[in-house]
C-alpha positions in Angstrom: 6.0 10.3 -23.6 4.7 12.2 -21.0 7.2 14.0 -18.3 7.9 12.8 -14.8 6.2 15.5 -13.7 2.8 14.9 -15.5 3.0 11.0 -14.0 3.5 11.8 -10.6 0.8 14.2 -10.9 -1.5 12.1 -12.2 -0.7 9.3 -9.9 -1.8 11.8 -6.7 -4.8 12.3 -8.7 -5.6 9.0 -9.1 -4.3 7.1 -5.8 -7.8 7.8 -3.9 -6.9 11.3 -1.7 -9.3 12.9 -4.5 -11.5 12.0 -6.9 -10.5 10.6 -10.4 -12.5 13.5 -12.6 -10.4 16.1 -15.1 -8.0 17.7 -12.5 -8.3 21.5 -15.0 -11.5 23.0 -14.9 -12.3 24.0 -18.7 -12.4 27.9 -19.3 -14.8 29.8 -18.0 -15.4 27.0 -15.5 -16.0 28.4 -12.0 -15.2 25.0 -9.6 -14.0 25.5 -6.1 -13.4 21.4 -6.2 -11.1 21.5 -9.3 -9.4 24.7 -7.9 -9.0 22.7 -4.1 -7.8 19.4 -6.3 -4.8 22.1 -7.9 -3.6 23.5 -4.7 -3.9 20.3 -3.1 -1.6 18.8 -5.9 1.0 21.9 -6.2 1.6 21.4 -2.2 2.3 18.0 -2.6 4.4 18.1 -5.3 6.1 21.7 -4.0 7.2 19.5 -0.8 8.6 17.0 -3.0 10.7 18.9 -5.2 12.3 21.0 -2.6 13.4 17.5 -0.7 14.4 16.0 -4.0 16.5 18.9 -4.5 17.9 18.9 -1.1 18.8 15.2 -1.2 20.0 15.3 -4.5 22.6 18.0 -3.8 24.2 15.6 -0.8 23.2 12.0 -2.2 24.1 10.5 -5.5 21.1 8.3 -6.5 20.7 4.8 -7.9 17.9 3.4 -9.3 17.6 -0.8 -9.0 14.2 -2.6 -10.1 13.3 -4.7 -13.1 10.4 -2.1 -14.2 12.5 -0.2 -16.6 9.6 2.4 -17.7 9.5 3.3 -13.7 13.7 3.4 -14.0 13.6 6.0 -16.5 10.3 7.7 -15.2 12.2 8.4 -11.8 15.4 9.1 -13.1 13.8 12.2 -15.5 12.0 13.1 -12.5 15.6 13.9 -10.7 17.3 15.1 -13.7 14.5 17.7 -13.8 14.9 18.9 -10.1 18.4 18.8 -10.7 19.7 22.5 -11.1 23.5 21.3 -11.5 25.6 20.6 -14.4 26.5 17.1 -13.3 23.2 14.9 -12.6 23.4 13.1 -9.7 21.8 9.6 -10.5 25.1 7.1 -10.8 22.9 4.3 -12.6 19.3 2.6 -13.3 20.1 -1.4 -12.8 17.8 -3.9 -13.0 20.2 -6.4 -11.6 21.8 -6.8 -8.1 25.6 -6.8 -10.4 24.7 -4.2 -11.9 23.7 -2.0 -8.7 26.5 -2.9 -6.8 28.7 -2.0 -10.1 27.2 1.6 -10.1 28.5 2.2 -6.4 32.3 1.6 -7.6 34.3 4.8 -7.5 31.2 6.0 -5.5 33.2 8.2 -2.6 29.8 10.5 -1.4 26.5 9.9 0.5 24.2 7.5 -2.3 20.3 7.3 -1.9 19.1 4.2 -3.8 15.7 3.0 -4.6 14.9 -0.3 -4.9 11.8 -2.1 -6.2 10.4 -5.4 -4.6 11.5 -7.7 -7.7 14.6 -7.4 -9.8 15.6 -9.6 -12.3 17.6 -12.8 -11.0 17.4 -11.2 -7.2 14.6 -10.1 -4.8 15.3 -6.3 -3.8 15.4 -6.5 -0.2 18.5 -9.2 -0.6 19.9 -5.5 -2.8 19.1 -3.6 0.0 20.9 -5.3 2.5 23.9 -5.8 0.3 23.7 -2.1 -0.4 23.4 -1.5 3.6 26.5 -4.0 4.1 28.6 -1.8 1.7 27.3 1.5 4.0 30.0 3.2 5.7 29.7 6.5 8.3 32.0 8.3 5.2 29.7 7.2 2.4 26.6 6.3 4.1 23.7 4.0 1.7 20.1 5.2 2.7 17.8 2.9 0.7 14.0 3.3 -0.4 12.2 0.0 -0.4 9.3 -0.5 -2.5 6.6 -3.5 -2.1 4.2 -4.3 -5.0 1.6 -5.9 -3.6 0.3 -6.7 0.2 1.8 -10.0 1.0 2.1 -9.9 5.1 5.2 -12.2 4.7 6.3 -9.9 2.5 5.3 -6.2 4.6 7.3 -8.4 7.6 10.1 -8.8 6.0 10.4 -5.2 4.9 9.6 -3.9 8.3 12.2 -6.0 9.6 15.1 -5.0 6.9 17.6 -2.7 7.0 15.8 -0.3 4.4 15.6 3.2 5.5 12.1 3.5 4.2 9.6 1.0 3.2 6.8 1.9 0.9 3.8 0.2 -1.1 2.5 0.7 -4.6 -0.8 0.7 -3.6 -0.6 3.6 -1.4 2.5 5.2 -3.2 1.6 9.4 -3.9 3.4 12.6 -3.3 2.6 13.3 -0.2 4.3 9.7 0.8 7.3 10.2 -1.3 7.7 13.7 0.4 7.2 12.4 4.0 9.7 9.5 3.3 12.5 12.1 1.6 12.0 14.0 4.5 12.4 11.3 7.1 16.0 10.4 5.4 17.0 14.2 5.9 16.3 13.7 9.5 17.9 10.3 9.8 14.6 8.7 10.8 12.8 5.5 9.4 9.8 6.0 7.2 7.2 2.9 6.7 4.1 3.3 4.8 1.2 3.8 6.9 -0.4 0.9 4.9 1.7 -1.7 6.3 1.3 -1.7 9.7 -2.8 -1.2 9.5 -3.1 -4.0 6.9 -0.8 -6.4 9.4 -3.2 -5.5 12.3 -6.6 -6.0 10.1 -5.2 -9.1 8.2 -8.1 -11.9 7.9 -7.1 -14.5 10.6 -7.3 -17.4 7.7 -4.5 -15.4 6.5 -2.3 -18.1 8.4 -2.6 -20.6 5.5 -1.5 -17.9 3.1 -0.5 -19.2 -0.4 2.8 -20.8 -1.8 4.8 -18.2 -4.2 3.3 -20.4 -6.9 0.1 -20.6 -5.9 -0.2 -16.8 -5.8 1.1 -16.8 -9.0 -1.6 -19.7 -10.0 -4.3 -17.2 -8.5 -3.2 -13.8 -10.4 -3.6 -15.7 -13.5 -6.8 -17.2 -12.4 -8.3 -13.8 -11.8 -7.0 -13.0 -15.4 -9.9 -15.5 -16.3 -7.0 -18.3 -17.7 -7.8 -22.2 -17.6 -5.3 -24.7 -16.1 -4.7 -25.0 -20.0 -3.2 -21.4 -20.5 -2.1 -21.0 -16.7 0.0 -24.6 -17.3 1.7 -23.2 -20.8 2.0 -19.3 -18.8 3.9 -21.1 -16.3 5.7 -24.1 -18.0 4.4 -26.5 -16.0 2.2 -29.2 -16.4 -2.0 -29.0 -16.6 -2.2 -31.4 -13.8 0.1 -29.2 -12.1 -1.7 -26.2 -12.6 -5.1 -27.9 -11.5 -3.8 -29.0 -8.2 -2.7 -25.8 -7.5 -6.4 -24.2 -8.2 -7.6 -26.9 -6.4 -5.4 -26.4 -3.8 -6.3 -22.3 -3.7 -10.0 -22.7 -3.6 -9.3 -25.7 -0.2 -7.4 -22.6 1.4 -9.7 -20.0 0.5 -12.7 -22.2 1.5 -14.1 -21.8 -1.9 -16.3 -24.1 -4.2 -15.5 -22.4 -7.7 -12.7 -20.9 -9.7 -14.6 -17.3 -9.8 -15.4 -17.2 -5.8 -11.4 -18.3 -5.6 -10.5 -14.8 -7.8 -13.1 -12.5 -6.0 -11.7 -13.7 -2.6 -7.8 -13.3 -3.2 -8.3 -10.1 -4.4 -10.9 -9.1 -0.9 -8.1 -10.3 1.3 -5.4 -8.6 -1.1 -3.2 -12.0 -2.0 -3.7 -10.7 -5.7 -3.5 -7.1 -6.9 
């Protein structure tokens, strides 16, 4: 399994701020580009340890989402900039209980991160039950995460109590590192992405999709039928059909494939 390190690495590599080639020249290699991408990288990630390492010496840190193999990615990632004998994350949950459990006994400054989704519970009802539970002795600074680009969604985040807001989409060290620092300073951090993609939102955004017809579309653009999307979502084909149907009306669509290509241009789908 590759280290925390390696997979944040990789994921500034990959995130669009350079291009997707080897990141090592070979030997021998001469290649001012791969030498720029390595300098570029060891900044980034040389601003992110130091403010993990600064917060993690005043926060304890908690982990909530329902994406387990992120859970344990992050938590490595602090165990490794941890320099102290005791490590400083109090829990990975994947429940809201189980968050709130990890807090009890919890007397110093916590820094939690929660995904969008956890199971049985959204995250931003976590965070502001974790904000709620904040007190001037044992302050809660939370890191929000969104998935995807739903603008009901990026509202909603902007208008929570978390203390930084970010998306997947545009999630890379650099981000990380600006948001760590902002919580140092005791300033809000929000994803540049959010507010650009709420000012250049299609206008037909206004009929935006149901929860379930989103979910109807994501499998559509995984080339199901209302057959396999019905038995996906234990519902029934007729079900599943007038949601398609229903979809392709809002996208102003005549076909299942122009419904896909469209929800993923305006970003309903990821």
């Amino acid at each position: 399994m590759p280290c925390a390190e390696e997979g944040l690495i990789r994921c500034a590599v990959t995130a669009g701020s350079v291009p997707t080639a080897r990141s090592r020249p070979i030997l021998g290699e001469r290649s001012p580009w791969s030498c720029q991408v390595l300098i570029t990288i060891d900044e980034s990630f040389r601003h992110l340890s130091q403010h993990l390492r600064d917060l993690s010496s005043s926060h304890r840190l908690l982990v909530a989402t329902a994406n387990r193999p992120y859970a344990l990615a992050l938590a490595s990632f602090f165990a490794l900039q941890t320099t102290e004998q005791t490590c400083p994350l109090i829990g990975i949950a994947s429940t809201r209980e189980e968050a709130l459990a990890c807090l009890d006994g919890i007397s110093e400054p916590v820094l939690a991160f929660v995904s969008e989704q956890l199971e049985e519970c959204r995250g931003l009802d976590l965070v502001e039950d974790l904000k709620r539970r904040s007190v001037p002795e044992s302050p809660i600074a939370t890191v929000f995460t969104l998935k995807g680009a739903d603008p009901t969604l990026m509202r909603e985040a902007l208008s929570s109590s978390a203390d930084v807001v970010l998306t997947q989409r545009s999630l890379d060290l650099m981000s990380i590192a600006n948001a760590m620092q902002a919580i140092q300073v005791g300033e809000r951090f929000v994803d540049p992405f959010i507010p650009y993609a709420l000012c250049h939102r299609d206008p037909r955004d206004a009929h935006a999709l149901s929860e379930r017809e989103r979910m109807v579309l994501t499998l559509l653009c995984n080339g199901m039928t209302n057959k396999k999307i019905a038995e996906g979502l234990c519902i029934a084909e007729t079900t599943a059909r007038g949601h398609v149907q229903s979809i392709m009306r809002k996208l102003n669509v005549k076909d299942r494939t122009a419904a896909a290509v469209e929800g993923i241009r305006r970003h309903w789908v990821d």
